[in-house]
C-alpha positions as CSV (number, residue, x, y, z in Angstrom):
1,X,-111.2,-43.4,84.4
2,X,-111.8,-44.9,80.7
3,X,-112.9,-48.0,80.3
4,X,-109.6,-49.2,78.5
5,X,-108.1,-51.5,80.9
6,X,-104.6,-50.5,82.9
7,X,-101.8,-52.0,81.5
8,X,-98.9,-53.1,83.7
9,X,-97.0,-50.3,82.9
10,X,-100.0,-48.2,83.7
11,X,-99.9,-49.5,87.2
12,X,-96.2,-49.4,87.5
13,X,-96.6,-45.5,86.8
14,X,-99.5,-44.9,88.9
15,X,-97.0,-46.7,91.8
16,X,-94.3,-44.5,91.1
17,X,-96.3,-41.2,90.9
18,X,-98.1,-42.0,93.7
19,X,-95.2,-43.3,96.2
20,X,-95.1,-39.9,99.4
21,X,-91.6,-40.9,99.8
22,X,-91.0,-37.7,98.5
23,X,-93.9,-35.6,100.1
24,X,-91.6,-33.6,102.4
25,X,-90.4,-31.6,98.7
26,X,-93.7,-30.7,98.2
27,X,-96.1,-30.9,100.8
28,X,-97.1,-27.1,101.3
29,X,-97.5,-24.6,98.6
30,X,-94.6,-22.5,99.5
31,X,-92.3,-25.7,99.1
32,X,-93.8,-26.6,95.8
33,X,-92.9,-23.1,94.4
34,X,-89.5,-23.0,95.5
35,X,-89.4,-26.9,93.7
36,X,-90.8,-25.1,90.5
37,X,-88.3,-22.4,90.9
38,X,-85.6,-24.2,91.6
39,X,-86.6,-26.2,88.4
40,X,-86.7,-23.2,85.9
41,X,-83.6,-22.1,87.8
42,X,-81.7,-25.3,86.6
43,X,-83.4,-25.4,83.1
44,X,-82.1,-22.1,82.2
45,X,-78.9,-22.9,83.1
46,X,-79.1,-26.2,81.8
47,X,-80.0,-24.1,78.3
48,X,-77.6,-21.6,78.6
49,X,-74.5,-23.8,79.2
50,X,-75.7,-26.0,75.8
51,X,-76.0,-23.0,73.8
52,X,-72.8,-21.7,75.5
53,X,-71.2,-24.8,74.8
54,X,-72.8,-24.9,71.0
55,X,-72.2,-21.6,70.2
56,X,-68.8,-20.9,71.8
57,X,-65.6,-20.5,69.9
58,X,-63.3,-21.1,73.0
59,X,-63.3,-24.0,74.8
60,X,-66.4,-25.1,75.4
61,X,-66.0,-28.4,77.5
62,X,-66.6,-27.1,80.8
63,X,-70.0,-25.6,79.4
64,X,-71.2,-29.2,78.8
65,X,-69.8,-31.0,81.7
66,X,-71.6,-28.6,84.1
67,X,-74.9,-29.0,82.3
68,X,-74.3,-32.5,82.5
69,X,-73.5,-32.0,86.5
70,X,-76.9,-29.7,86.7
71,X,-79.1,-32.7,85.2
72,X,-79.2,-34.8,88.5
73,X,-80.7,-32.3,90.0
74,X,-82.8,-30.7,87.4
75,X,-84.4,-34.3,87.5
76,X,-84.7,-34.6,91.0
77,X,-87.2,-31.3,90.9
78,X,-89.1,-33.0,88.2
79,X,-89.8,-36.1,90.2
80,X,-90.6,-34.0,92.4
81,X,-92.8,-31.7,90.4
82,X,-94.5,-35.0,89.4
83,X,-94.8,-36.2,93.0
84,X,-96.9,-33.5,93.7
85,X,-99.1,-33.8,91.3
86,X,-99.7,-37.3,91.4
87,X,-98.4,-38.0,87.7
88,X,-100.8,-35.3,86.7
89,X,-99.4,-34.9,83.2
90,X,-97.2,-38.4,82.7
91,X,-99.6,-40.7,83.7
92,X,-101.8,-42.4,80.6
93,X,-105.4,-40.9,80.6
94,X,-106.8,-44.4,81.3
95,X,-104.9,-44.6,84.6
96,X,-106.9,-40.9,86.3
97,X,-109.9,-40.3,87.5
98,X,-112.4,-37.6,86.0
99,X,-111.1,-34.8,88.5
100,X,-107.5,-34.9,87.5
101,X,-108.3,-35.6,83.8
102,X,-110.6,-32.1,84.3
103,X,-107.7,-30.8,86.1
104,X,-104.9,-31.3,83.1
105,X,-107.2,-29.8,80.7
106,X,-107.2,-26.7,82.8
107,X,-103.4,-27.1,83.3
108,X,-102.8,-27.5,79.3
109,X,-105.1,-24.3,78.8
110,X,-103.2,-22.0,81.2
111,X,-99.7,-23.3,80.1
112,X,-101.1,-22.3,76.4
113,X,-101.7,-19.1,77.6
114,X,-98.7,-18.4,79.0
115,X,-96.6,-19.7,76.1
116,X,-98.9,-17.7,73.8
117,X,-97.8,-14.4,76.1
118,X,-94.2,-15.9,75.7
119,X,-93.6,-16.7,72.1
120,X,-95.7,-12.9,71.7
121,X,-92.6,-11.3,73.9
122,X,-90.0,-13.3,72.2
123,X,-91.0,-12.2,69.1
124,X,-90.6,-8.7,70.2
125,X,-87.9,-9.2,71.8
126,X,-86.2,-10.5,68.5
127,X,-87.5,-7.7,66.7
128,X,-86.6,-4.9,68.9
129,X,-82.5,-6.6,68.6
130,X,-82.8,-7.2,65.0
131,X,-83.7,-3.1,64.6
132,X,-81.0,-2.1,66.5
133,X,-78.5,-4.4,65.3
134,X,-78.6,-6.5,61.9
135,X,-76.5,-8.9,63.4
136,X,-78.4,-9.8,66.2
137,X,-81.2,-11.6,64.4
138,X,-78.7,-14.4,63.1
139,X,-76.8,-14.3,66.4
140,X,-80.1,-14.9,69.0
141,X,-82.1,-16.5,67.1
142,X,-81.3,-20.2,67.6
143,X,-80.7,-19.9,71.2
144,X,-84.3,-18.0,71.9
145,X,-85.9,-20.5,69.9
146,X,-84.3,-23.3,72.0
147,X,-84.9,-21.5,75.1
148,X,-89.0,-21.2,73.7
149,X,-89.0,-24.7,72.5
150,X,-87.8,-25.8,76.2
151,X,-89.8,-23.6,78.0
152,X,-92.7,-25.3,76.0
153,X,-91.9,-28.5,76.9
154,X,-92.2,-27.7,80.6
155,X,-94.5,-25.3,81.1
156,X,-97.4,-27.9,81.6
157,X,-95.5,-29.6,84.3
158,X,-94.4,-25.9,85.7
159,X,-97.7,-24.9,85.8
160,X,-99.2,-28.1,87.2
161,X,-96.5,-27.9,90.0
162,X,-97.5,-24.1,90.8
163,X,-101.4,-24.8,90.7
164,X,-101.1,-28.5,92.5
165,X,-103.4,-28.3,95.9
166,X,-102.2,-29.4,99.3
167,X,-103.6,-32.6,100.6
168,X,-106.0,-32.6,103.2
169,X,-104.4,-33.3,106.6
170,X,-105.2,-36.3,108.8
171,X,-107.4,-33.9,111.1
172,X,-109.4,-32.6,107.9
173,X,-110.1,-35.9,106.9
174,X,-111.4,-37.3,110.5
175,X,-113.5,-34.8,110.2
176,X,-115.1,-35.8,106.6
């Protein structure tokens, strides 16, 4: 931990990311993948339905009313994302220790990575639709570049989620 004191909102964070109300979600590995997956899951079809409902001619009300449905529990998988990794990535850096500070560097350098291998395929992929059809460019790029700008927002926390370790058990730590 720095030496900058906790605020109270510090320690009304470090409460809330720590509280194992929620540990059934995410206790194993498998269950914290499925989380994760369910969370990408609802984010694309969180994005979709916006750019469905910007983008559409028709009537585009029900796009935007099931987005809005799909937010409760989009945010239900980011609590829990965040319950498993303790706050990993929304906690203040004055309010973790050096082993999870070490562990969000690592987590910010693999998420860089993969965005870098993302952006790199959507940028193909844009090309490759723009050479086969003119019109394609103008149409996809504002939703890729949403779907990228989303998908860059998250991946830290999608990562962190995928990469979080299980706690020890009470039998492991008897033992310690």
């Amino acid at each position: 931990m720095t030496t900058t004191p906790m605020t109270r909102y510090d320690r009304s964070m470090l409460r809330v990311m720590n509280d194992r109300r929620g540990r059934p979600l995410y206790a194993t590995a498998p269950r914290r993948r499925v989380v994760v997956a369910a969370h990408v899951a609802l984010t694309v079809a969180v994005v979709a339905l916006l750019a469905h409902f910007c983008l559409s001619q028709a009537e585009p009300t029900w796009a935007a009313v099931a987005g809005a449905v799909l937010l409760l529990p989009w945010t239900v998988a980011t609590g829990a994302i965040n319950g498993a990794t303790r706050g990993l990535l929304e906690l203040r850096e004055r309010a973790l220790d050096e082993r999870q500070l070490a562990e969000r560097s690592r987590v910010l350098a693999r998420a860089h990575r993969l965005m870098t291998c993302l952006l790199a395929g959507s940028v193909a992929g844009l090309l490759a639709a723009g050479a086969l059809d003119g019109d394609a460019l103008r149409t996809y790029t504002a939703p890729a570049l949403a779907a990228v700008l989303v998908a860059h927002w998250l991946m830290p926390l999608w990562v962190a989620g995928l990469t979080a370790q299980d706690e020890p058990t009470e039998d492991e730590t008897a033992t310690l």
